[in-house]
C-alpha positions in Angstrom: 24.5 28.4 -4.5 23.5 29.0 -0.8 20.5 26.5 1.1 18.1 29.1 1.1 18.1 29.8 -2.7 18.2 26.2 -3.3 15.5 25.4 -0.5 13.3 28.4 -2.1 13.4 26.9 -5.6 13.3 23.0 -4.9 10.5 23.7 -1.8 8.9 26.6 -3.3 8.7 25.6 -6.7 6.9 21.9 -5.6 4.4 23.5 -3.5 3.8 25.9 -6.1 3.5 23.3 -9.0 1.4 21.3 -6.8 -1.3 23.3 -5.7 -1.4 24.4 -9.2 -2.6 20.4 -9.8 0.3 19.7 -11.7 1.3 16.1 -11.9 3.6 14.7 -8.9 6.1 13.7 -10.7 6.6 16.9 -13.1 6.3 18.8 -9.9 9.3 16.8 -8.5 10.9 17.5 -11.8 10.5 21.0 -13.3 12.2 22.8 -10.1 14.8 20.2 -9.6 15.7 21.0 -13.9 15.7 24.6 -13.1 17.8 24.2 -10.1 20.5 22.5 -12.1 20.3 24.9 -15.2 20.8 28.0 -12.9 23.9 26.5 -10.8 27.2 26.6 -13.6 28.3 23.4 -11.2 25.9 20.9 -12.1 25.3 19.5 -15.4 21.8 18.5 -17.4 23.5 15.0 -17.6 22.7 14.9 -13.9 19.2 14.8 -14.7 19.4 11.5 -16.4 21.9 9.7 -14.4 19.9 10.3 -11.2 16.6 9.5 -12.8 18.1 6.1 -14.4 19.9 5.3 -10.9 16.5 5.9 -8.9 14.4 3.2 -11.2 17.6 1.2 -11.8 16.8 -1.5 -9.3 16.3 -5.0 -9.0 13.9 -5.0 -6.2 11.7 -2.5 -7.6 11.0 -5.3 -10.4 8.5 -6.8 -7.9 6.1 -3.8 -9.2 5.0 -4.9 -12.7 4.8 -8.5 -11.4 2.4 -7.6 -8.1 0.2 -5.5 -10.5 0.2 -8.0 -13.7 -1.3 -10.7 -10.8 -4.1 -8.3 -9.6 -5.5 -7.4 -12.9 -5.4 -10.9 -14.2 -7.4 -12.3 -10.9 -10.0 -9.0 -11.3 -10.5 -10.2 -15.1 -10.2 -14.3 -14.4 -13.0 -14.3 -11.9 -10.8 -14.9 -8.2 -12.2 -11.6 -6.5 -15.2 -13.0 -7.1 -14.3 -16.3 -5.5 -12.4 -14.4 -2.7 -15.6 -12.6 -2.2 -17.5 -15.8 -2.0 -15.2 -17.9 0.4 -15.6 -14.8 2.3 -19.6 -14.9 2.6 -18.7 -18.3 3.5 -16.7 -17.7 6.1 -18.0 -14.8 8.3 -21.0 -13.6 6.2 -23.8 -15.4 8.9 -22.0 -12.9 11.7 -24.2 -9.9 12.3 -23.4 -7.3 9.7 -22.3 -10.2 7.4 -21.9 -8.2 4.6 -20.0 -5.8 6.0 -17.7 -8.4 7.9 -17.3 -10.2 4.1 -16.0 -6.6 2.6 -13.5 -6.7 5.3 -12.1 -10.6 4.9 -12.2 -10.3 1.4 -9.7 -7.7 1.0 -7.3 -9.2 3.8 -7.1 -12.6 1.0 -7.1 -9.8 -1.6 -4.4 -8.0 0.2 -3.0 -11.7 0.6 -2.2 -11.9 -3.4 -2.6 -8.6 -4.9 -0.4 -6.3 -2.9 -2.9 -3.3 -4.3 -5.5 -1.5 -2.3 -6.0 0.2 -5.7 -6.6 -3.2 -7.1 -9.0 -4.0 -4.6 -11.2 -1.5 -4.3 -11.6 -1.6 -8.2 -11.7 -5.3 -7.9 -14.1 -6.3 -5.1 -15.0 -2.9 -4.2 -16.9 -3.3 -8.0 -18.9 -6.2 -6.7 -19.6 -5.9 -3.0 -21.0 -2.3 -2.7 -24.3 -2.3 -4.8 -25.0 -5.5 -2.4 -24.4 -4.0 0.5 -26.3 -0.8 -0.5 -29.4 -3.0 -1.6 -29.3 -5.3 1.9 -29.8 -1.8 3.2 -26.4 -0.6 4.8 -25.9 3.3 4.8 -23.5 4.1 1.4 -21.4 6.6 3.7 -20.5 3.5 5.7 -20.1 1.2 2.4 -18.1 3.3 0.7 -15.9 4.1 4.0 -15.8 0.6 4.9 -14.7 -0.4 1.5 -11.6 1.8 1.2 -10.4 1.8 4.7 -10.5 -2.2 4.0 -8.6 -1.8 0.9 -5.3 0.0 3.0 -4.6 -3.8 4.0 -3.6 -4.8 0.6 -0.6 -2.7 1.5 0.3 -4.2 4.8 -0.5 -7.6 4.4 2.2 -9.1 2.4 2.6 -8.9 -0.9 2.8 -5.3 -0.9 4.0 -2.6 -3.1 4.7 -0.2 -1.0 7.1 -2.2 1.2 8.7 -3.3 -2.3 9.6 0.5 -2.9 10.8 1.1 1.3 12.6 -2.1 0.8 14.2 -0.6 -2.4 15.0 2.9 -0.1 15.9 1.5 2.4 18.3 -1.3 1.5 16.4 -3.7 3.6 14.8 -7.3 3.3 11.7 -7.1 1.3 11.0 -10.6 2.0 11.2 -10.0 5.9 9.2 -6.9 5.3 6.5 -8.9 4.0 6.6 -11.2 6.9 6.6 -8.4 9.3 3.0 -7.4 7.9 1.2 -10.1 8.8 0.4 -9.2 11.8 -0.1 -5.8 11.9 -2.3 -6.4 8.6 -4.9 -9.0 10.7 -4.7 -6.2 13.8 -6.5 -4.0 11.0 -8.7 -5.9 9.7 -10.0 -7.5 13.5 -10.4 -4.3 14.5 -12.5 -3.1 11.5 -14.3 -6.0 12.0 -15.1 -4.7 15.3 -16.2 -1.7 13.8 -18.4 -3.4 11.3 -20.0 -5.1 13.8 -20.5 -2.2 16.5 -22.6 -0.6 12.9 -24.5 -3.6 12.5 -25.3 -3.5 16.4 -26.4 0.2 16.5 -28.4 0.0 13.0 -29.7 -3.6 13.8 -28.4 -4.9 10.4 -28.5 -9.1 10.7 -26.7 -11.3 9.3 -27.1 -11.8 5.6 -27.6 -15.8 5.6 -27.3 -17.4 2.2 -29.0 -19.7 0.8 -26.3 -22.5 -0.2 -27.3 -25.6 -2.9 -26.4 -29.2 -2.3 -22.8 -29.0 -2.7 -22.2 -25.3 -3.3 -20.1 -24.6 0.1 -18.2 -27.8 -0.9 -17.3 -26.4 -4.2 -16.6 -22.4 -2.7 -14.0 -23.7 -0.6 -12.4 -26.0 -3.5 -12.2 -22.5 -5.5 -11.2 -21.0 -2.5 -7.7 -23.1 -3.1 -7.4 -20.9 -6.1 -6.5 -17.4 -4.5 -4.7 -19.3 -1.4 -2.2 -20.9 -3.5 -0.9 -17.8 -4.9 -0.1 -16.9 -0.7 1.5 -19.7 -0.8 3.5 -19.3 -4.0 4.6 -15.8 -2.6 4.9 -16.4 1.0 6.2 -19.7 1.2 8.9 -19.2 -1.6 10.3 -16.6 0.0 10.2 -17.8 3.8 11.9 -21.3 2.4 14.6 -19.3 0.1 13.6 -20.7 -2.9 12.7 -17.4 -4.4 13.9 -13.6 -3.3 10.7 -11.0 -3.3 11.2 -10.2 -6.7 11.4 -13.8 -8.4 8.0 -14.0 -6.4 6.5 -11.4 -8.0 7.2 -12.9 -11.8 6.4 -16.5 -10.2 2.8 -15.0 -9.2 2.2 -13.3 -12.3 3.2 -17.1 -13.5 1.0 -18.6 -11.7 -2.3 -16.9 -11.9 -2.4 -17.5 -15.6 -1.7 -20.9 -14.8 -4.4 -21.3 -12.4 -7.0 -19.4 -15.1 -5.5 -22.3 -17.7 -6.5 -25.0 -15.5 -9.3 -23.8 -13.3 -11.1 -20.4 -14.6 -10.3 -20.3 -18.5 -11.3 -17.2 -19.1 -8.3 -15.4 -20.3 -7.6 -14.5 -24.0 -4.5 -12.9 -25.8 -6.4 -9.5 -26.4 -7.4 -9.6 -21.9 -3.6 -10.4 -21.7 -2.6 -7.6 -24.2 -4.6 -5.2 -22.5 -3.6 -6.2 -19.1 0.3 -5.8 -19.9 -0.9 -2.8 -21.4 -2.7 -1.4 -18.3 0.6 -2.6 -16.3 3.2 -1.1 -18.3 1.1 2.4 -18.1 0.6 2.3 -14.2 5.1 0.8 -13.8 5.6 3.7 -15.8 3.8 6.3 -13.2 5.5 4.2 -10.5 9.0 4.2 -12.1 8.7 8.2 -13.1 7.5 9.2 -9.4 10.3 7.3 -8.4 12.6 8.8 -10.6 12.3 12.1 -10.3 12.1 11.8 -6.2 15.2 10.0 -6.6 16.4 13.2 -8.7 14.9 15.4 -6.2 16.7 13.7 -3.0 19.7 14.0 -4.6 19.9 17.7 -4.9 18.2 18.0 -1.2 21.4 16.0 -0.2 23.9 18.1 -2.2 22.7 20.9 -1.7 22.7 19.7 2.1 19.0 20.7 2.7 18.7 16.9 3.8 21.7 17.9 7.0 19.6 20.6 8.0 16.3 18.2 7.9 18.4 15.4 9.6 19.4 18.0 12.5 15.8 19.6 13.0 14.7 15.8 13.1 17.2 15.0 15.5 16.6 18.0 18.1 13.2 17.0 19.2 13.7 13.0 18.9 16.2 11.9 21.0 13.8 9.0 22.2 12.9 6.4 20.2 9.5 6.6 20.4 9.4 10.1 20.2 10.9 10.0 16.8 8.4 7.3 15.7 5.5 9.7 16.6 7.5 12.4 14.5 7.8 10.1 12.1 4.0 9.5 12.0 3.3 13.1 12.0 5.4 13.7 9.3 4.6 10.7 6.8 0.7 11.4 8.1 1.2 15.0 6.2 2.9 13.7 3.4 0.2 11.2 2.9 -2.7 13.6 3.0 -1.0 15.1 -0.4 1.4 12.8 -2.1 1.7 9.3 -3.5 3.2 7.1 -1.5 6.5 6.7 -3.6 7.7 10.1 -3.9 7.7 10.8 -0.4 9.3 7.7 0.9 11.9 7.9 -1.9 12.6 11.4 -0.6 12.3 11.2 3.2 13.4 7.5 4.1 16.9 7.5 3.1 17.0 10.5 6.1 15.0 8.9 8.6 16.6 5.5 8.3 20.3 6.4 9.5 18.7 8.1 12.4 16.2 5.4 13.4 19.8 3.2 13.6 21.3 6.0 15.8 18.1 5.7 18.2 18.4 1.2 18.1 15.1 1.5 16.3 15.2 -1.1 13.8 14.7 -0.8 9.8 12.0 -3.0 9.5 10.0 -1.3 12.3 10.7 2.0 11.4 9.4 0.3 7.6 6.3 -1.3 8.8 5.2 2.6 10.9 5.8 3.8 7.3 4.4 1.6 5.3 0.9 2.2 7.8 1.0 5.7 8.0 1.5 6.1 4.6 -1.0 3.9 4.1 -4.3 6.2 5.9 -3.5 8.7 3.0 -5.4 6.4 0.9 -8.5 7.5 2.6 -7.8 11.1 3.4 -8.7 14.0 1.1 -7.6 15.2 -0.8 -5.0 12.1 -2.2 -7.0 10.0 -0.8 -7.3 7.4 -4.3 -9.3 4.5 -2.2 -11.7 6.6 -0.7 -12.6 8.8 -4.0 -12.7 5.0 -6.2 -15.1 4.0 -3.4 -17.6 6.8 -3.2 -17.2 7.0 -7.6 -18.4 3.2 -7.3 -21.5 4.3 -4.2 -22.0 7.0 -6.4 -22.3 9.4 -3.1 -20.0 12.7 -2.3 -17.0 12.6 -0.8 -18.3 14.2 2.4 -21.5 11.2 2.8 -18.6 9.1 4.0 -16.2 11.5 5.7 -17.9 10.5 8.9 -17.2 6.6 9.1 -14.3 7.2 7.1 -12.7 8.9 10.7 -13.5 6.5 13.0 -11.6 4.4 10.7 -8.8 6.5 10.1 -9.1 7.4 14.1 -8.3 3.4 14.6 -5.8 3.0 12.4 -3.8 5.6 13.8 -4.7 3.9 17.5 -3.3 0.5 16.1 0.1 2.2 14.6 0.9 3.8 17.6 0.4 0.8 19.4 3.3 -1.1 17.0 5.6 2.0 17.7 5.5 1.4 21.7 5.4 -2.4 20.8 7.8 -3.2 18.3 7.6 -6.7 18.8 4.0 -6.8 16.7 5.8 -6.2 13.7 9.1 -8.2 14.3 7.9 -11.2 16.1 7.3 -13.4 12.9 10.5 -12.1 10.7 12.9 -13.1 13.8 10.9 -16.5 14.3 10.4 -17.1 10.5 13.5 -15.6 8.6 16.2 -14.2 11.3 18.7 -14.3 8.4 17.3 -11.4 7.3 17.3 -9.4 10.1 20.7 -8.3 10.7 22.4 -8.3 13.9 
């Protein structure tokens, strides 16, 4: 079968199925079965093995056990003490409130791994606050999800659990590599925050602590820091690979509710493993069937031809980090993050080698970029949870929601002309892990 019939049905037939609103991953899946069923060389049983080989992964294990821990802290009571310690922290600073959204989703971001998870999470309990201490809901809501992106890029994170997978690179240095760029975001939405404040003359929101109250939200405070610890530390001390630290979190948050929040019951624990299996299963069956979909791009050498194109106009490094941008930028605006780095990293990654440009930094540009599709129409989940919870339009927060995005985009280009932002800390902290 020639590259332009196959290109026309595995291209063609996506787009088509997409704009339809068909599901991601049936879109991935009907033109790559059709492929297969028209070419007499390939067999259905191709179908299964590449799906199985795609979810068939150790590291991608980290998934149910990054998830399990977020829903559990959501129904135990810790965003609520993340929140707190928060207000406690920076909530006195002029546009308090605002500055409390922003630190409570870098410690959310800290044990979650989810911006999903913390928009639903904190997102729930910070917005009507803000709205009632009079902040504009466009700016809440914006605010709220742009926040939310750093529970991908602050370690743990899922989506540099599934690069790590593609890629066949440390997640644990991956992890370690987002700390940095991860506080960049959130200082400079805090800068943001506070420029609002300024222009709107929003104060502070000064609490009114009881005898012994700020005593006892920093003792809680312990709760949520802990499971960094668990993570973080296990993994920078080898005790535990990125994986083992995802069951050992998952652990340890119902440990912590057993000794410190008692809240949980075997029907919330039921329907928590319930609401994890669902969402691992959307995961695993994007994955798969982008795995499937790569596969034939590859034999049918559609992925040569993208390599080549790729290649003609990056011969510089940065260049092909800005390409790379672009590209994932697009992707983002439309797909979930796991189909399109399933699909495109395994190409980009022997070419970022070619150019010196290391994994991990090509991983943590990725991981970033693909990260401002949560708040761009029309994928955009974070942004569309936080409006549905300001109960406003999409368009009321379109505004805020670019000089956000217009930031973020500032701050990754900044980490492709400065690589050493991202891999300062993994060649300090773990330099086994970073190859040669």
């Amino acid at each position: 079968m020639t590259l332009e019939i196959s290109l026309l049905i595995l291209m063609g037939g996506f787009a088509i199925l997409f704009v339809l609103g068909v599901p991601l991953a049936v879109a991935l899946l009907i033109p790559s079965v059709a492929l297969i069923l028209i070419d007499p060389a390939l067999s259905m049983v191709v179908v299964a093995m590449r799906i199985y080989s795609g979810i068939d992964s150790f590291v991608l294990l980290a998934i149910p056990g990054f998830m399990f821990s977020a829903f559990v802290m959501n129904r135990i009571g810790m965003t609520e003490d993340i929140v707190a310690i928060s207000d406690l922290l920076v909530g006195r600073i002029r546009g308090g409130l605002g500055h409390v959204n922003v630190v409570s989703s870098m410690l959310m971001g800290g044990v979650s791994g989810s911006s999903t998870a913390d928009v639903a999470g904190e997102g729930a309990i910070i917005i009507p606050v803000m709205v009632e201490k009079g902040y504009d809901k466009g700016f809440t809501a914006a605010i709220t999800a742009a926040s939310s992106t750093i529970g991908n890029i602050i370690p743990p994170s899922i989506l540099m659990v599934i690069y790590g997978a593609t890629a066949n690179v440390s997640v644990g240095a991956l992890f370690i590599a987002g700390y940095i760029p991860g506080i960049l975001v959130g200082l400079e939405q805090l800068a943001i925050t506070y420029y609002y404040a300024v222009k709107n003359n929003i104060g502070g929101q000064p609490r009114g602590w009881a005898e012994g109250e700020r005593k006892r939200t920093l003792i809680r405070g312990l709760a949520p820091f802990s499971v960094m610890v668990v993570i973080i530390g296990g993994i920078v001390f080898g005790v535990v690979t990125s994986t083992e630290a995802a069951a050992l979190a998952a652990v340890w948050v119902v440990v912590l509710d057993l000794f410190v929040y008692r809240k949980l019951s075997w029907k919330i624990i039921q329907e928590v493993t319930l609401e994890t299996s669902l969402l691992t299963a959307v995961v695993m069956f994007c994955v798969g069937t982008a795995t499937l979909f790569g596969w034939l791009m590859a034999y049918y050498q559609v992925i040569d031809v993208t390599e080549k194109v790729i290649g003609y106009f990056t011969y510089d490094p940065h260049a092909f980090l800005i390409v790379v941008m672009v590209l994932f930028l697009i992707l983002g605006t439309f797909m979930d993050p796991a189909p399109a780095m399933m699909i495109f990293v395994p190409v980009l990654v022997p070419l970022a080698q070619k150019l010196g440009i290391h994994p991990l930094h090509l991983g943590i540009i990725v991981v970033m970029t693909m990260d401002i599709g949560k708040i761009t129409p029309p994928y955009g989940i974070s942004l569309l949870m936080a409006c549905s919870i300001a109960k406003i339009p999409l368009m009321e927060s379109m505004k805020w929601t670019m000089v956000f995005f217009t930031a973020f985009v500032i701050l990754t280009l900044a980490i492709v002309f400065w690589p050493d932002l991202a891999l300062f800390l993994p060649r300090l902290l773990v330099p086994q892990f970073m190859g040669g």
